[in-house]
ZAZAMAR-925805 format. One line per field, with one value per residue (C-alpha): residue number from 1; residue in three letters; x negated, y negated, z. Coordinates in steps of 0.25 Angstrom, whole numbers, plus 5000, padded with zeros to 4 digits. Layout:
# residues N
num NUM, ...
residu Ala, ...
X X, ...
Y Y, ...
Z Z, ...
//
This chain:
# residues 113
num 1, 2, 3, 4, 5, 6, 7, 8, 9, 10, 11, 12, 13, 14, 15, 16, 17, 18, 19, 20, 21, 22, 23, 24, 25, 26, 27, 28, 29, 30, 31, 32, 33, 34, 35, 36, 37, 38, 39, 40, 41, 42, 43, 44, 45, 46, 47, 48, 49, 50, 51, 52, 53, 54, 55, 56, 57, 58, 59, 60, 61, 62, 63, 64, 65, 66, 67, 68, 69, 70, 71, 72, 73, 74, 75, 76, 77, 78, 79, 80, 81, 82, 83, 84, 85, 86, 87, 88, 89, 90, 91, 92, 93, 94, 95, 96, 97, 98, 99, 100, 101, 102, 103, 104, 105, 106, 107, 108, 109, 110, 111, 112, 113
residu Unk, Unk, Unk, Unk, Unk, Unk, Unk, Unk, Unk, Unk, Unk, Unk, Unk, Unk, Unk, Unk, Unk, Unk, Unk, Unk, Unk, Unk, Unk, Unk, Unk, Unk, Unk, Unk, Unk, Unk, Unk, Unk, Unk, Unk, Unk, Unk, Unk, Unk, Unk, Unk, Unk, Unk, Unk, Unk, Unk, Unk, Unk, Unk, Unk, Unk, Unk, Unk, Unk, Unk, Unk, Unk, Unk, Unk, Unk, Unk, Unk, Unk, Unk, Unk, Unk, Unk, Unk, Unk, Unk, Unk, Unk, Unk, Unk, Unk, Unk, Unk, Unk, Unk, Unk, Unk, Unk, Unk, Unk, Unk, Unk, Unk, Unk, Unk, Unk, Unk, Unk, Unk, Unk, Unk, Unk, Unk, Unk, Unk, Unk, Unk, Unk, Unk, Unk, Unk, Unk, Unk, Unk, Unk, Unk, Unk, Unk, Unk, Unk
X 5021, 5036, 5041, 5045, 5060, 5066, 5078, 5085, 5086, 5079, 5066, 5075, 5080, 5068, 5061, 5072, 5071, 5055, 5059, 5071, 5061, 5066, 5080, 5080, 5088, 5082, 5084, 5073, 5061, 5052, 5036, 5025, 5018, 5003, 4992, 4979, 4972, 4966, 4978, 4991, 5002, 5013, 5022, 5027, 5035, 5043, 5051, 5056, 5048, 5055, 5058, 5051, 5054, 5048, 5057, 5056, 5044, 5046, 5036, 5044, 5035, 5028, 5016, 5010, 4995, 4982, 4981, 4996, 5007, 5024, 5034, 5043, 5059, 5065, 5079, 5083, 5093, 5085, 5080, 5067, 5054, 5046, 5042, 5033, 5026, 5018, 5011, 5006, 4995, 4991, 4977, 4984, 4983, 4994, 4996, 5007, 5009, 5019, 5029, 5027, 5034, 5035, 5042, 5032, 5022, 5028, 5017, 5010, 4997, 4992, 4976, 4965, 4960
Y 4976, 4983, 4992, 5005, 5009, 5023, 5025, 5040, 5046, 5036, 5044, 5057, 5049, 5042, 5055, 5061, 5049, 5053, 5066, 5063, 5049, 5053, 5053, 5038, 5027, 5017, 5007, 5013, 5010, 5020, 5020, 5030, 5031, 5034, 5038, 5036, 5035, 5046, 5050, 5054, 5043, 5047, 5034, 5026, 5015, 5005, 4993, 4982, 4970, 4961, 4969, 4971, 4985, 4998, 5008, 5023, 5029, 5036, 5047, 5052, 5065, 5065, 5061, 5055, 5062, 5056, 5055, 5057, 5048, 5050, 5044, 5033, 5030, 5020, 5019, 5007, 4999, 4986, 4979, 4977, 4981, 4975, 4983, 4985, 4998, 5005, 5017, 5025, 5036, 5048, 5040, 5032, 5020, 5011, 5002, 4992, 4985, 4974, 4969, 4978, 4977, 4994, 4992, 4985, 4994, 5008, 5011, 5012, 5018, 5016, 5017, 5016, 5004
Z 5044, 5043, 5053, 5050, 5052, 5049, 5041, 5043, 5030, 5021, 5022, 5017, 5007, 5002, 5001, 4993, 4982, 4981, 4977, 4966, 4963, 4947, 4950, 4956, 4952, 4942, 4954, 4964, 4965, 4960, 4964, 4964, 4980, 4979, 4990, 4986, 5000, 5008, 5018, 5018, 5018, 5027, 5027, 5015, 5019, 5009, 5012, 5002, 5005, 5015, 5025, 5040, 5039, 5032, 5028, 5030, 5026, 5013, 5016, 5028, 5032, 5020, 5015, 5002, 5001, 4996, 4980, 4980, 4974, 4976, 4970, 4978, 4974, 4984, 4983, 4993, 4984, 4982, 4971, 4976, 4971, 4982, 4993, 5005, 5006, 5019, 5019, 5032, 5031, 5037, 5042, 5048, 5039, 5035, 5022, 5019, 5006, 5004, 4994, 4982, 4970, 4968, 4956, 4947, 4955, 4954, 4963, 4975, 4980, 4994, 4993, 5003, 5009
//
């Protein structure tokens, strides 16, 4: 399990990406998040695989409702593809998922257990 570390302004800044997704460079890693459980998700955290630590979550106030999907641009300067996801919902539940390869998924989809 990774701990949580906040970055000021990175939350800003990843939310900003989300919503100029089309404008992103041809180096980002571009992937479409869907909810398809029965509550909210209210955390989205992503790390590049390797690391003890989750980055900010991506949602910040926000939340992703059921049957809903949004679309993900993560700008951090790597060449990786291989990343660790978490998410945290509204019932309390909490789902982690390790070393995914996002590019060949272009995908994610948290479901119910």
């Amino acid at each position: 399990m990774k701990n949580a570390i906040r970055l000021p302004g990175l939350a800003a800044a990843l939310a900003a990406l989300l919503a100029f997704a089309p404008l992103a460079s041809a180096d980002d890693l571009n992937f479409m998040l869907s909810n398809e459980t029965s509550s909210e998700l209210t955390g989205f955290y992503v790390s590049h695989s390797g690391t003890d630590q989750w980055e900010e979550n991506l949602l910040d106030d926000a939340y992703l409702a059921p049957g809903y999907e949004i679309g993900v641009v993560i700008a951090d300067g790597r060449s990786t593809c291989v990343y660790d996801i978490s998410g945290e919902f509204a019932d309390g539940s909490e789902v982690e998922d390790y070393e995914l390869d996002l590019c060949e998924l272009g995908e994610y989809t948290f479901y119910e257990e």
